[in-house]
N, CA, C, O and CB atoms as a CASP TS submission, in Angstrom:
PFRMAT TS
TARGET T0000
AUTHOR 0000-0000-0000
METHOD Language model
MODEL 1
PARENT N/A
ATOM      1  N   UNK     1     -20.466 -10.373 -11.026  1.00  0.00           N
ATOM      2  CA  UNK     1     -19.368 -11.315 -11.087  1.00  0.00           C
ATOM      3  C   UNK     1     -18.988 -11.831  -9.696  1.00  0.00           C
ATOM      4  O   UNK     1     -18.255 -12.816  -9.600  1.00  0.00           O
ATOM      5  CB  UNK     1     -18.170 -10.668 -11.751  1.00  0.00           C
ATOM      6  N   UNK     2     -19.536 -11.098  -8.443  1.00  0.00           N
ATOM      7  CA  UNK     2     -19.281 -11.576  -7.309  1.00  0.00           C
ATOM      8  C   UNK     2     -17.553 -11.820  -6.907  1.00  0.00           C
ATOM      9  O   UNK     2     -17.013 -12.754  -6.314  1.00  0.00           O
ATOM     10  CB  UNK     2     -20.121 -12.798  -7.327  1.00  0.00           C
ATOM     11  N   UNK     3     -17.162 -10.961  -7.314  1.00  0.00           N
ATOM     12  CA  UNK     3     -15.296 -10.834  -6.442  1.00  0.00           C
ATOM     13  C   UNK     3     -15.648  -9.748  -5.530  1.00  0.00           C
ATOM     14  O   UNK     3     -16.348  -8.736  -5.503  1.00  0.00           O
ATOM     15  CB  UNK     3     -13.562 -10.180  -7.646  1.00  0.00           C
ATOM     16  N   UNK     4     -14.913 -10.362  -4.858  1.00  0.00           N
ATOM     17  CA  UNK     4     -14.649  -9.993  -3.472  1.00  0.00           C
ATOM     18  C   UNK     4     -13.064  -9.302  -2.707  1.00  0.00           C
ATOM     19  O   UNK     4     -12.860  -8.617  -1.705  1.00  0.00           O
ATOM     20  CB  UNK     4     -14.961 -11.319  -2.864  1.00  0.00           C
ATOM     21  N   UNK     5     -12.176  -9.890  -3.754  1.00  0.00           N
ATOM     22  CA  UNK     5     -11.006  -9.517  -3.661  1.00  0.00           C
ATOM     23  C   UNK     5      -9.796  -9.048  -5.268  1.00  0.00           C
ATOM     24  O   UNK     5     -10.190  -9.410  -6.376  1.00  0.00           O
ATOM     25  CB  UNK     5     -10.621 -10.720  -2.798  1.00  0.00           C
ATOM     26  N   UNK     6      -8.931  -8.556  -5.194  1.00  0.00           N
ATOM     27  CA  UNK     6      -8.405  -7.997  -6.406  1.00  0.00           C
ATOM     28  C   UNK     6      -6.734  -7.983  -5.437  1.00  0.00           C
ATOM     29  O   UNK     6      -6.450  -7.430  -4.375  1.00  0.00           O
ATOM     30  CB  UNK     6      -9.336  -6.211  -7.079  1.00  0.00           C
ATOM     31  N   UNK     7      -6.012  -8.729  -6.248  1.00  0.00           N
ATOM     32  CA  UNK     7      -4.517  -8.488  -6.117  1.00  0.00           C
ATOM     33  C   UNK     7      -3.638  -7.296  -6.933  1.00  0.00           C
ATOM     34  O   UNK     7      -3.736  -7.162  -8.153  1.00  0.00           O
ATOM     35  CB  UNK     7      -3.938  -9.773  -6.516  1.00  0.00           C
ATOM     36  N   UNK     8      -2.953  -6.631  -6.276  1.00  0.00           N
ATOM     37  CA  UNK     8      -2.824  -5.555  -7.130  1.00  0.00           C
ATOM     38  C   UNK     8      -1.208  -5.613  -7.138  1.00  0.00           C
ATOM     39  O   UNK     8      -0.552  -5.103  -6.230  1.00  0.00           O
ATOM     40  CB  UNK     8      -3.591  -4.108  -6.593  1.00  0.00           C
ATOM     41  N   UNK     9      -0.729  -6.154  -8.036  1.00  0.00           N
ATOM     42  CA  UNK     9       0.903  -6.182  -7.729  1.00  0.00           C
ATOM     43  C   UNK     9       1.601  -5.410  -9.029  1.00  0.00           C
ATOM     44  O   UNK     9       1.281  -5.720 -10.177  1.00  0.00           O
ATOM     45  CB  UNK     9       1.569  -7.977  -7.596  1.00  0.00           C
ATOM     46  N   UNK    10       2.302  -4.674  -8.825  1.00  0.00           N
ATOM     47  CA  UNK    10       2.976  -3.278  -9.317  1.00  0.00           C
ATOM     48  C   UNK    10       4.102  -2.263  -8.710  1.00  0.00           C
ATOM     49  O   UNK    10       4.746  -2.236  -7.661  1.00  0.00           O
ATOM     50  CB  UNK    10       1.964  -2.472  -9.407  1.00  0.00           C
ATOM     51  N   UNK    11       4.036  -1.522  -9.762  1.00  0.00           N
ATOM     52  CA  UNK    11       4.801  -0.092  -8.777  1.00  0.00           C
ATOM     53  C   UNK    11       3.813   0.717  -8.625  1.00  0.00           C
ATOM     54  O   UNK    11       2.603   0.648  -8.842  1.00  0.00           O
ATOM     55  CB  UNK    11       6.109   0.918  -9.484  1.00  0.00           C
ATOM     56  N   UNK    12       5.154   2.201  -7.852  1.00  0.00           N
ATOM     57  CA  UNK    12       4.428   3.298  -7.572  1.00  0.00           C
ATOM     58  C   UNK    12       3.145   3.932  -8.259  1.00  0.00           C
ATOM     59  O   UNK    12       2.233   4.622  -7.803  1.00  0.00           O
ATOM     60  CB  UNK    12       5.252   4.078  -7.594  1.00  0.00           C
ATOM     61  N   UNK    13       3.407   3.456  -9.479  1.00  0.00           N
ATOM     62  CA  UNK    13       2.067   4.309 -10.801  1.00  0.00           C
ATOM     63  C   UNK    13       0.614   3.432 -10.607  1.00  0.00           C
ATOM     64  O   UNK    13      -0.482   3.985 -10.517  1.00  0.00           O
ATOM     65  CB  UNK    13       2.671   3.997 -13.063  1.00  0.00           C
ATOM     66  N   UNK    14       0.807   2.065 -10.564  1.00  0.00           N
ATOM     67  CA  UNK    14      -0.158   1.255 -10.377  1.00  0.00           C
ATOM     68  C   UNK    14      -0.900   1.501  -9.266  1.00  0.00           C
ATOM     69  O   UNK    14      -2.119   1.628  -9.380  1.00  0.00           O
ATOM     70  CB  UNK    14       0.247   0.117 -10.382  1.00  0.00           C
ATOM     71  N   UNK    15      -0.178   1.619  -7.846  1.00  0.00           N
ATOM     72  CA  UNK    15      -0.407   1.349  -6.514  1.00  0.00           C
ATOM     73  C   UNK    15      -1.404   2.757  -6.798  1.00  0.00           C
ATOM     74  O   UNK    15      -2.628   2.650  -6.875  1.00  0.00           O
ATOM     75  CB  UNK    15       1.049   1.247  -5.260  1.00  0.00           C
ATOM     76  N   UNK    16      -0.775   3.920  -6.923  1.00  0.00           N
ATOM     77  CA  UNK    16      -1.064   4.860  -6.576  1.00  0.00           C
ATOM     78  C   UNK    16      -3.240   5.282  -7.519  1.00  0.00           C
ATOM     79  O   UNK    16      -4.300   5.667  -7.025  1.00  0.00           O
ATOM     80  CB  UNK    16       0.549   5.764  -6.990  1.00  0.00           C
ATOM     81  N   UNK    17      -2.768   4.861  -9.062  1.00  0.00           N
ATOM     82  CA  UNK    17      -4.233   4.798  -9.730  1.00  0.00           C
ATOM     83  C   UNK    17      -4.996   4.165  -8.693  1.00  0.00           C
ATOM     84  O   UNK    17      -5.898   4.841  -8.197  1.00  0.00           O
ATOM     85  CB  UNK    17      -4.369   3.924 -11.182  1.00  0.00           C
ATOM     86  N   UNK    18      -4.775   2.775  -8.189  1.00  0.00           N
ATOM     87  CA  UNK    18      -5.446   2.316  -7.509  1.00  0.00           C
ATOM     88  C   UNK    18      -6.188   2.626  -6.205  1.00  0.00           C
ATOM     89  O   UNK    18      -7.230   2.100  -5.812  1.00  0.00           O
ATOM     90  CB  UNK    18      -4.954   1.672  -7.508  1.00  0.00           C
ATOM     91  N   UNK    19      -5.678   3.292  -5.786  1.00  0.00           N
ATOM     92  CA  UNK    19      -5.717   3.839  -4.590  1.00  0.00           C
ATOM     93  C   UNK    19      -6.418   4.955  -4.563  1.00  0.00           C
ATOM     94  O   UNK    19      -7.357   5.166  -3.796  1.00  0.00           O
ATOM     95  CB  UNK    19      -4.592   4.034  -4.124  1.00  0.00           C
ATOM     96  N   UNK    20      -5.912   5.860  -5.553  1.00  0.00           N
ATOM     97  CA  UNK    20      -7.135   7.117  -6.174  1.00  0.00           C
ATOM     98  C   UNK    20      -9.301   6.567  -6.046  1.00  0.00           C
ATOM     99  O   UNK    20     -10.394   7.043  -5.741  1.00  0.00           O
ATOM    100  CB  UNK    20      -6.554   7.254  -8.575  1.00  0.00           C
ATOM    101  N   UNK    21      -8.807   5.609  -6.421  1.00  0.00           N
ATOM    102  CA  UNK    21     -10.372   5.069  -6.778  1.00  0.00           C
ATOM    103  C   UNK    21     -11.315   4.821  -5.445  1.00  0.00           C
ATOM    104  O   UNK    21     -12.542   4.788  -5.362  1.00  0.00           O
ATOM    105  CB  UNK    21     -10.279   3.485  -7.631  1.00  0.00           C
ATOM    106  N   UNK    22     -10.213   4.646  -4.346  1.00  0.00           N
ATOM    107  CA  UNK    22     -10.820   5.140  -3.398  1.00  0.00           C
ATOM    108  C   UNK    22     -11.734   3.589  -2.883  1.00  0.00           C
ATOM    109  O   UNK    22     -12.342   3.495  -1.817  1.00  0.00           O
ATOM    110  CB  UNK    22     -11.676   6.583  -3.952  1.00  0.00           C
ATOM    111  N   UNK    23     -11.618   2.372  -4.038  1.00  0.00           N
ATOM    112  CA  UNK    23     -12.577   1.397  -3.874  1.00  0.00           C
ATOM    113  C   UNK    23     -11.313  -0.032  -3.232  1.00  0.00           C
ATOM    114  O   UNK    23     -10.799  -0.896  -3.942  1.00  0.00           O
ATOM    115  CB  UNK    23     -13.577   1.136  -5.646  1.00  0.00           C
ATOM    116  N   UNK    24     -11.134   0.153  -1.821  1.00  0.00           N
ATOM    117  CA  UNK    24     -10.720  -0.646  -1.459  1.00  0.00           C
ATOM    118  C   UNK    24     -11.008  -0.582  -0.229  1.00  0.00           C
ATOM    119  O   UNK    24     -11.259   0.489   0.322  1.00  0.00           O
ATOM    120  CB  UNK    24      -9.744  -0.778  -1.800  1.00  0.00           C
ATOM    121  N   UNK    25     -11.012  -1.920   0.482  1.00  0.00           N
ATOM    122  CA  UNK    25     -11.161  -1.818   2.361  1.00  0.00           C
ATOM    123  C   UNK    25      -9.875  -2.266   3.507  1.00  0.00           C
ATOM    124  O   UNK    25      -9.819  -2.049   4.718  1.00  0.00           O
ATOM    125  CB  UNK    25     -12.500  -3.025   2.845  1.00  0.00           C
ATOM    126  N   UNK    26      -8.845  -3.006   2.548  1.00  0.00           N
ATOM    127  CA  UNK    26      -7.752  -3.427   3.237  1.00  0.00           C
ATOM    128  C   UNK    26      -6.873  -3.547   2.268  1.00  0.00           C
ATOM    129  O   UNK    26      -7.064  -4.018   1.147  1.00  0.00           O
ATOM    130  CB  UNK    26      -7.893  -4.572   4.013  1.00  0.00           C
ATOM    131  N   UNK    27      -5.609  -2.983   2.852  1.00  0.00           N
ATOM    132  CA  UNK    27      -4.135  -2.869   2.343  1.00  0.00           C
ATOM    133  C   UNK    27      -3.348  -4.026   2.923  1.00  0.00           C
ATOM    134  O   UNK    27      -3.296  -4.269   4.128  1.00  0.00           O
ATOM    135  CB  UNK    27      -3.419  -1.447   2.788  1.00  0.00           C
ATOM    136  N   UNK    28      -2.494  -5.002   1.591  1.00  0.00           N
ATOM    137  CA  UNK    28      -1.785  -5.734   2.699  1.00  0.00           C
ATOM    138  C   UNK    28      -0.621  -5.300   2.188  1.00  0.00           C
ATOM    139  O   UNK    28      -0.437  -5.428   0.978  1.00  0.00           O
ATOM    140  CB  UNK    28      -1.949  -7.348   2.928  1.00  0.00           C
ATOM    141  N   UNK    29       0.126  -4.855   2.807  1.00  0.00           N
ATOM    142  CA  UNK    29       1.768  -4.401   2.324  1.00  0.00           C
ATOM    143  C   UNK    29       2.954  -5.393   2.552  1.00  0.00           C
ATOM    144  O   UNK    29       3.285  -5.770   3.676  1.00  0.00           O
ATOM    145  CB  UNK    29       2.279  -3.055   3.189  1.00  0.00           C
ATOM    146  N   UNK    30       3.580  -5.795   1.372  1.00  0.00           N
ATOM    147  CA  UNK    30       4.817  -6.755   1.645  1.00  0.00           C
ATOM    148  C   UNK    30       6.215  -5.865   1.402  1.00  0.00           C
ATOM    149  O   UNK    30       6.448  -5.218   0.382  1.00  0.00           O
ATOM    150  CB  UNK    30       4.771  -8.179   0.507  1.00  0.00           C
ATOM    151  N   UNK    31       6.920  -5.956   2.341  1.00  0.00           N
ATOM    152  CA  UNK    31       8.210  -5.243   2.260  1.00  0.00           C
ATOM    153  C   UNK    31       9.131  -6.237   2.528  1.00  0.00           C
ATOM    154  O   UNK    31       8.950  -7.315   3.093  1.00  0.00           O
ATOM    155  CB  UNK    31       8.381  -4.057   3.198  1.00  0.00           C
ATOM    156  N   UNK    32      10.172  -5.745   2.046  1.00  0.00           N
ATOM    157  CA  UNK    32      11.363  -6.536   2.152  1.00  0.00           C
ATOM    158  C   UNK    32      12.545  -5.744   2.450  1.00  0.00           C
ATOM    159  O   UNK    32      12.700  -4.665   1.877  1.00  0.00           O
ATOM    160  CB  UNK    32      11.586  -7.280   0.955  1.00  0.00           C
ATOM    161  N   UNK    33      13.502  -6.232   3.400  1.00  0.00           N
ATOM    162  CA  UNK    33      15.129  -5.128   4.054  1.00  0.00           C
ATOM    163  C   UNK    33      15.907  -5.538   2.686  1.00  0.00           C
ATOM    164  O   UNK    33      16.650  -6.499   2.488  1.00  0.00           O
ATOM    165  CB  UNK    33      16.356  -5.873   6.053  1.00  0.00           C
ATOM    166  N   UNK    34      15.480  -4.457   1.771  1.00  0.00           N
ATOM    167  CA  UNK    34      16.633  -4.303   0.592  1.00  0.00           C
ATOM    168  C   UNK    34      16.507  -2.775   0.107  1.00  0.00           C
ATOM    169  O   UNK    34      15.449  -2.383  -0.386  1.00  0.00           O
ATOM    170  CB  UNK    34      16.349  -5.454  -0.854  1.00  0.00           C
ATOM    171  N   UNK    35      17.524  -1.990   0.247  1.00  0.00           N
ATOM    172  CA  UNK    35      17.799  -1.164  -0.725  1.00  0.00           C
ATOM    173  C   UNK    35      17.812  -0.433  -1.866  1.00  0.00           C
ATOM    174  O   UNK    35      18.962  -0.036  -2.048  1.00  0.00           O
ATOM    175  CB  UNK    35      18.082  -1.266  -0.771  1.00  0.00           C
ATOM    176  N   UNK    36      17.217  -0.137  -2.558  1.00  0.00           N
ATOM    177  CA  UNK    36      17.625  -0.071  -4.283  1.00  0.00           C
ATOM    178  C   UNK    36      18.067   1.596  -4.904  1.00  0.00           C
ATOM    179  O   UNK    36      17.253   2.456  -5.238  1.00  0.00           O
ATOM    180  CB  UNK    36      15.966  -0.637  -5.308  1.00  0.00           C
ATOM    181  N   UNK    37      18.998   1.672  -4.920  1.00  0.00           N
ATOM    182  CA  UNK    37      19.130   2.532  -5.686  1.00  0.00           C
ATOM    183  C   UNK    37      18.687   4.062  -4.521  1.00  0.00           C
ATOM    184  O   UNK    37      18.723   4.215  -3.300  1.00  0.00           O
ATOM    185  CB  UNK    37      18.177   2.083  -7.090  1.00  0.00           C
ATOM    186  N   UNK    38      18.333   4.868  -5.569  1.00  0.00           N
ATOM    187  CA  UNK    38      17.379   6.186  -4.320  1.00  0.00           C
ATOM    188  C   UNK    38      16.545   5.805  -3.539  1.00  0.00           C
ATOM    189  O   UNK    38      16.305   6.448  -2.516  1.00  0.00           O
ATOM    190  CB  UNK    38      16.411   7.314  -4.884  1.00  0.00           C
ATOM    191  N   UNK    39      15.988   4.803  -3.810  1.00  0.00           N
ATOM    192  CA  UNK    39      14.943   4.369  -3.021  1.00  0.00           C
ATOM    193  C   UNK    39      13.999   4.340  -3.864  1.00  0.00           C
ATOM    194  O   UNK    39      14.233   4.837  -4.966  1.00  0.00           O
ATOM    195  CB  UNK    39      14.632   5.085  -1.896  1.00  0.00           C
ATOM    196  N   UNK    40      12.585   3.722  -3.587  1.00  0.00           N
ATOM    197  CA  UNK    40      11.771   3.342  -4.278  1.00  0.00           C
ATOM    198  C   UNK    40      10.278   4.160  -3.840  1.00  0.00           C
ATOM    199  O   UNK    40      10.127   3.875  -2.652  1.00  0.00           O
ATOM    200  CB  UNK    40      11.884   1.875  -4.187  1.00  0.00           C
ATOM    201  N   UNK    41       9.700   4.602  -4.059  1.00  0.00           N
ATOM    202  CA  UNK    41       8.195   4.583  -3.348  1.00  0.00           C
ATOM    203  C   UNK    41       7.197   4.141  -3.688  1.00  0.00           C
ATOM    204  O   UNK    41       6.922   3.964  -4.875  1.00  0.00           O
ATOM    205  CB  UNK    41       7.692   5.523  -3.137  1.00  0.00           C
ATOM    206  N   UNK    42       6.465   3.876  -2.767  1.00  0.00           N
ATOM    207  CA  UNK    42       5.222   3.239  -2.743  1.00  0.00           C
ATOM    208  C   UNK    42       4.002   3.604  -3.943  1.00  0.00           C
ATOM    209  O   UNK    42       3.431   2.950  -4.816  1.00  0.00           O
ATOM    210  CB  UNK    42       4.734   3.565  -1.363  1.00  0.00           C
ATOM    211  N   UNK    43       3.957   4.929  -3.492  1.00  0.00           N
ATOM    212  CA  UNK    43       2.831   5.669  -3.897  1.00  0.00           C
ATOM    213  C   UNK    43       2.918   6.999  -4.626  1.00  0.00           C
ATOM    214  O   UNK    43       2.831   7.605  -3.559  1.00  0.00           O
ATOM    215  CB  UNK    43       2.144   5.869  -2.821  1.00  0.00           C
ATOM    216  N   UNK    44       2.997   7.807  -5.360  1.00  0.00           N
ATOM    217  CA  UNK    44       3.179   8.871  -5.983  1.00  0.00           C
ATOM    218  C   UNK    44       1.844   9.154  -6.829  1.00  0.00           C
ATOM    219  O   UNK    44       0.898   8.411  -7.088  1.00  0.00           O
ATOM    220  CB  UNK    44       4.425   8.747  -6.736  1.00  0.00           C
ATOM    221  N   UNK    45       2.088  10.418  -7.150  1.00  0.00           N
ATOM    222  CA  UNK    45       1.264  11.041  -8.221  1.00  0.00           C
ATOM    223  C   UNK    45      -0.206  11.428  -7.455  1.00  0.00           C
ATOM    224  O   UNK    45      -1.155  11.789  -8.151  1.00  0.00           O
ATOM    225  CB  UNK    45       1.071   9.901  -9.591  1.00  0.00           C
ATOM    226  N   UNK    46      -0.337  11.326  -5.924  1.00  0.00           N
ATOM    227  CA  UNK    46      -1.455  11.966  -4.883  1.00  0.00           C
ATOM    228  C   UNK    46      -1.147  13.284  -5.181  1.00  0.00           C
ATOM    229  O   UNK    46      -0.025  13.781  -5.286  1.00  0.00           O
ATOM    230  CB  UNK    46      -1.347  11.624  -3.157  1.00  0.00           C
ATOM    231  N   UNK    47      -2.025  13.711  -5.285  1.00  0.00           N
ATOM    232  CA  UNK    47      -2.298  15.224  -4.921  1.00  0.00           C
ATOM    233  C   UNK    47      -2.591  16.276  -3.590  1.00  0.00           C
ATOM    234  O   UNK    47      -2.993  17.439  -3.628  1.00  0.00           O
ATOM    235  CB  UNK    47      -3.245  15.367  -5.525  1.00  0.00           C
ATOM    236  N   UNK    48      -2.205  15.349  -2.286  1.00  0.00           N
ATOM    237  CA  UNK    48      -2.216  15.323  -1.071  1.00  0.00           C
ATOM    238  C   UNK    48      -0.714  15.694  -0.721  1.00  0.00           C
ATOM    239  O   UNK    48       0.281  14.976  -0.812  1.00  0.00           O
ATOM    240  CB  UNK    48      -2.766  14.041  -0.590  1.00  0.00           C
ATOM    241  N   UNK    49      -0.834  17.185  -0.242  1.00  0.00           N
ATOM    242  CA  UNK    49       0.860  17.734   0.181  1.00  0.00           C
ATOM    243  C   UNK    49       1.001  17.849   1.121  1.00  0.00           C
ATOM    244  O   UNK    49       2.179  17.982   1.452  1.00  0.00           O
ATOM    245  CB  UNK    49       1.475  18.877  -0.156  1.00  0.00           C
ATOM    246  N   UNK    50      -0.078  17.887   2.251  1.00  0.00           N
ATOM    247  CA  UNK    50       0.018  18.344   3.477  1.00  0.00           C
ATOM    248  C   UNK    50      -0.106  17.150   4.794  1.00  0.00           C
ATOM    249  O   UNK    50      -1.300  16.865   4.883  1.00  0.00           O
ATOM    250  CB  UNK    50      -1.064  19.411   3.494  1.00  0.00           C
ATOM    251  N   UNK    51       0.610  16.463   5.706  1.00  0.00           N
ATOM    252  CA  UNK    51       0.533  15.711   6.704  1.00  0.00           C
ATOM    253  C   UNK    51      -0.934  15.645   7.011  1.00  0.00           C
ATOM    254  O   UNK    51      -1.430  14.521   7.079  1.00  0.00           O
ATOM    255  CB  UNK    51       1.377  16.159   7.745  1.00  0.00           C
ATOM    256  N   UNK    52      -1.890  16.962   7.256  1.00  0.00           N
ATOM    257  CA  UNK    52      -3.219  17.193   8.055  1.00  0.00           C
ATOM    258  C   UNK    52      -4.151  16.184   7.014  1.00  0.00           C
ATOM    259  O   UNK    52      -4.968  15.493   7.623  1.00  0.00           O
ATOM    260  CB  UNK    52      -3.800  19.108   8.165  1.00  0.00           C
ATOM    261  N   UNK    53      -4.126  16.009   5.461  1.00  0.00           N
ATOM    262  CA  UNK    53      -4.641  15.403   4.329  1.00  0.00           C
ATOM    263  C   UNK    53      -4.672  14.158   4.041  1.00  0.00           C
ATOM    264  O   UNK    53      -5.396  13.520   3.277  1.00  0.00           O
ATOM    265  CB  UNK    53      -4.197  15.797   3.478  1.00  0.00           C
ATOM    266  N   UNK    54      -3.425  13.722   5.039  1.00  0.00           N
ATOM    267  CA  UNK    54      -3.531  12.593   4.823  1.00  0.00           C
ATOM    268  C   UNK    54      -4.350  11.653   5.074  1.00  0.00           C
ATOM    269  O   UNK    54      -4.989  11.725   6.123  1.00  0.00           O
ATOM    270  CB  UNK    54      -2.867  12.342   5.046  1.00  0.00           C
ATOM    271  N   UNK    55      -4.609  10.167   3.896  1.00  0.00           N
ATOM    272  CA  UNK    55      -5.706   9.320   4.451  1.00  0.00           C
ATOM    273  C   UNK    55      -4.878   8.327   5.689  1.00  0.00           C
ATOM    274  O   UNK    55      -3.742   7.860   5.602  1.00  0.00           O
ATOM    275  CB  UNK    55      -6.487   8.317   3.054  1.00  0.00           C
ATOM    276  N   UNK    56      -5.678   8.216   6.629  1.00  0.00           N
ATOM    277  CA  UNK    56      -5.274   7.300   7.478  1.00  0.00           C
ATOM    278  C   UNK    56      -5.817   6.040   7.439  1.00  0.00           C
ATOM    279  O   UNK    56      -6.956   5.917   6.989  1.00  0.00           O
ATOM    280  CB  UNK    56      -5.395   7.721   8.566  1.00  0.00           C
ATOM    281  N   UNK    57      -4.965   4.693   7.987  1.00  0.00           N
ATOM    282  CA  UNK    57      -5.518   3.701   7.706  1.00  0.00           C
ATOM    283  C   UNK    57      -5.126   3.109   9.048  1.00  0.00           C
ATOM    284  O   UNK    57      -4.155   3.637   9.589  1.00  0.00           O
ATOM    285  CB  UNK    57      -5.170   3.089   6.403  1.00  0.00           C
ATOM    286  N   UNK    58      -5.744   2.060   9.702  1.00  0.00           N
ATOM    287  CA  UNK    58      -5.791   1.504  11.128  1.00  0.00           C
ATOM    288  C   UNK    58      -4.778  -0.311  10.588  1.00  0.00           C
ATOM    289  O   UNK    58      -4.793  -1.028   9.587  1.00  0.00           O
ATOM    290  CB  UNK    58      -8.049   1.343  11.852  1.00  0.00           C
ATOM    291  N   UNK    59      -4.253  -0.333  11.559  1.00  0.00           N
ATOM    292  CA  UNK    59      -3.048  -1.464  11.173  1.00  0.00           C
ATOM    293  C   UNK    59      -3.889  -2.288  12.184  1.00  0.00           C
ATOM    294  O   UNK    59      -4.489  -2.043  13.231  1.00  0.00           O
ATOM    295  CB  UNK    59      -1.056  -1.140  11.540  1.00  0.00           C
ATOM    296  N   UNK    60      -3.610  -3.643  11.210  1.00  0.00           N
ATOM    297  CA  UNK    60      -4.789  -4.604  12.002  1.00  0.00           C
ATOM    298  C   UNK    60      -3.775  -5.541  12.816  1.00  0.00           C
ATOM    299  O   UNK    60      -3.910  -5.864  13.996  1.00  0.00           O
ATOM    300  CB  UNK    60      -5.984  -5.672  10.799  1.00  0.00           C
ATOM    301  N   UNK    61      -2.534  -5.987  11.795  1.00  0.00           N
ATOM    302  CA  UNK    61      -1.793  -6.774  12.199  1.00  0.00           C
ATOM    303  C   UNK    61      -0.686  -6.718  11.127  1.00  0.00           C
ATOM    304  O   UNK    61      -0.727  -6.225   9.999  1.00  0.00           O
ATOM    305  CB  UNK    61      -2.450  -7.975  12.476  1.00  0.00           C
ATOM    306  N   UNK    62       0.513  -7.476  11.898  1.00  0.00           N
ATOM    307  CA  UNK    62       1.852  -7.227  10.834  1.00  0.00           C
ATOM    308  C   UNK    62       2.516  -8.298  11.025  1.00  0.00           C
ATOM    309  O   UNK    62       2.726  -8.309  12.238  1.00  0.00           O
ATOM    310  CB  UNK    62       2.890  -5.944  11.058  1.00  0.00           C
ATOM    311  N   UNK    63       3.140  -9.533  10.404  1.00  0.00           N
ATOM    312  CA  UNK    63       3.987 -10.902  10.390  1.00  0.00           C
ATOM    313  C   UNK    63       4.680 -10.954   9.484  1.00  0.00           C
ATOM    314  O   UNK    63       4.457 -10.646   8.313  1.00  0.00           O
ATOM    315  CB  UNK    63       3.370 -12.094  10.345  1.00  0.00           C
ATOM    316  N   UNK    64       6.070 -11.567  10.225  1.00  0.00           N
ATOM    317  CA  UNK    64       7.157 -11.903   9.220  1.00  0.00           C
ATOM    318  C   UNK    64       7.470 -13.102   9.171  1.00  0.00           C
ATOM    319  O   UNK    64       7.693 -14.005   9.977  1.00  0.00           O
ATOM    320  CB  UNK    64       8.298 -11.294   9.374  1.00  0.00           C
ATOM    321  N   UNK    65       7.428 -12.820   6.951  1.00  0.00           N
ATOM    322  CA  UNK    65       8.030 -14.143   6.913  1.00  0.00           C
ATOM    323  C   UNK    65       9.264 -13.894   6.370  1.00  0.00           C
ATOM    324  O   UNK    65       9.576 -13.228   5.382  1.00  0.00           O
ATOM    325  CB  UNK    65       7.279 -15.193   6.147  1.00  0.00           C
ATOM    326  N   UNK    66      10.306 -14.885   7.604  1.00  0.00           N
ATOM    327  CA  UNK    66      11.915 -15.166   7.308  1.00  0.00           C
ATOM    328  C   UNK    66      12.406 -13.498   7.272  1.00  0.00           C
ATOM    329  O   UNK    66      12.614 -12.935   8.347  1.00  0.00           O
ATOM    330  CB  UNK    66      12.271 -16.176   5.516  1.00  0.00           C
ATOM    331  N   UNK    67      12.553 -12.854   6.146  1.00  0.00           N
ATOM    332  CA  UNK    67      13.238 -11.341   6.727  1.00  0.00           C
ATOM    333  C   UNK    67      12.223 -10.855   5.952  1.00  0.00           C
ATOM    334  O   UNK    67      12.807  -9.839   5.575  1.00  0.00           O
ATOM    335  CB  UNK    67      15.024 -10.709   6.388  1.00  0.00           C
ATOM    336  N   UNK    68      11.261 -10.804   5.476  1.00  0.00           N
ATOM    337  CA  UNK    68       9.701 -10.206   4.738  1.00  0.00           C
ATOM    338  C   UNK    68       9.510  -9.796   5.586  1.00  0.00           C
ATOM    339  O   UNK    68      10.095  -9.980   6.653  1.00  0.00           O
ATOM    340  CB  UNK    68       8.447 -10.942   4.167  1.00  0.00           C
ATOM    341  N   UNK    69       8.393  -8.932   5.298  1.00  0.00           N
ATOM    342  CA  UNK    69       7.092  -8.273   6.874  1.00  0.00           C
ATOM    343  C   UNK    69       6.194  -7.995   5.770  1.00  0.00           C
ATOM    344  O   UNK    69       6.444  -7.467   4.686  1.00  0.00           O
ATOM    345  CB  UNK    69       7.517  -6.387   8.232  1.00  0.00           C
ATOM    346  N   UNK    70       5.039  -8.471   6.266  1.00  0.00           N
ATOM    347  CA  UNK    70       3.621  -8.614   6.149  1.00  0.00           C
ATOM    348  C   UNK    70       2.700  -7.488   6.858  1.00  0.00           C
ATOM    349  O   UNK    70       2.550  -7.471   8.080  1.00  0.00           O
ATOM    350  CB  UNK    70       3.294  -9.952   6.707  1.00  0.00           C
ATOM    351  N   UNK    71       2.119  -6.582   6.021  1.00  0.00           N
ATOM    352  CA  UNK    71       1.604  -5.220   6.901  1.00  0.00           C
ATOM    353  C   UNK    71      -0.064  -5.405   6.601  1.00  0.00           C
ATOM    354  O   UNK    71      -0.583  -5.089   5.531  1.00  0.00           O
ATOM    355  CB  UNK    71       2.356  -3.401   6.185  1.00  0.00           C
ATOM    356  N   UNK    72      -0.688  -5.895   7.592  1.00  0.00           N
ATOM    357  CA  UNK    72      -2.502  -5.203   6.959  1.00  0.00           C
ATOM    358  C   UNK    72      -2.697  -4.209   7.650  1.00  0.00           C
ATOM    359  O   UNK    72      -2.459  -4.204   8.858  1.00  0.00           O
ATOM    360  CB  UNK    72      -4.072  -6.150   7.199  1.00  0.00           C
ATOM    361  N   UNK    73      -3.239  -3.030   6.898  1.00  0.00           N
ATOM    362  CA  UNK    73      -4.270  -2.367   7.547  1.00  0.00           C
ATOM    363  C   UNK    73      -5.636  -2.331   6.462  1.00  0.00           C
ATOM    364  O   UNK    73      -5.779  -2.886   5.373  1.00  0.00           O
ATOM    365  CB  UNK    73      -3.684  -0.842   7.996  1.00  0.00           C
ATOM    366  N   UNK    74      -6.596  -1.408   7.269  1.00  0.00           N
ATOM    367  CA  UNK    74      -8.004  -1.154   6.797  1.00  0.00           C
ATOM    368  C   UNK    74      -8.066  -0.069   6.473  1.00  0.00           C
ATOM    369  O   UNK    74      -7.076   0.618   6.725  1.00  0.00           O
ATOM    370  CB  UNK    74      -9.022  -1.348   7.585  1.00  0.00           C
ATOM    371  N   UNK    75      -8.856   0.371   6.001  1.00  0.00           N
ATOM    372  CA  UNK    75      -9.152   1.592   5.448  1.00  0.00           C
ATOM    373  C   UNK    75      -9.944   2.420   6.982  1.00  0.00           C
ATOM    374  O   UNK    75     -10.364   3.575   6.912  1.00  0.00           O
ATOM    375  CB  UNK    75     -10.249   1.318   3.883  1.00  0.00           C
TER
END
C-alpha cells in the first residue's frame, strides 16, 4: 500500500497500544497550557516501572504555535 505515515490522534489507551508495537520512527507531540481535572496522561498501561527502562527518544525540534508547542522527536 506504500504509506509512509499514520496519524494517531487519541488518548492515553490509544497512544500507549501504539507505541507498544514498537513500529514507529518519529513522535510529534502537540500540547497545549490547559489543565484538566487530575491531569491527563499521555501514555499508560507500559509495563516499564523503572527510570533505567525507559525508551529514550532524541528531540529533533520543538515550535509554537500561538500558546501550542509542537514537540518532534525520533525514536
Amino acid at each position: 500500500m506504500n504509506i509512509s505515515s499514520v496519524l494517531v490522534e487519541g488518548g492515553a489507551n490509544l497512544y500507549s497500544q501504539f507505541a507498544k508495537t514498537g513500529m514507529f520512527d518519529d513522535i510529534f507531540l502537540f500540547t497545549a497550557p490547559k489543565i484538566v481535572g487530575k491531569g491527563i496522561s499521555s501514555f499508560n498501561d507500559f509495563e516499564i516501572s523503572k527510570l533505567s527502562e525507559a525508551k529514550t527518544l532524541n528531540l529533533i525540534y520543538t515550535k509554537q504555535f500561538d500558546k501550542d508547542l509542537l514537540i518532534y522527536y525520533k525514536k
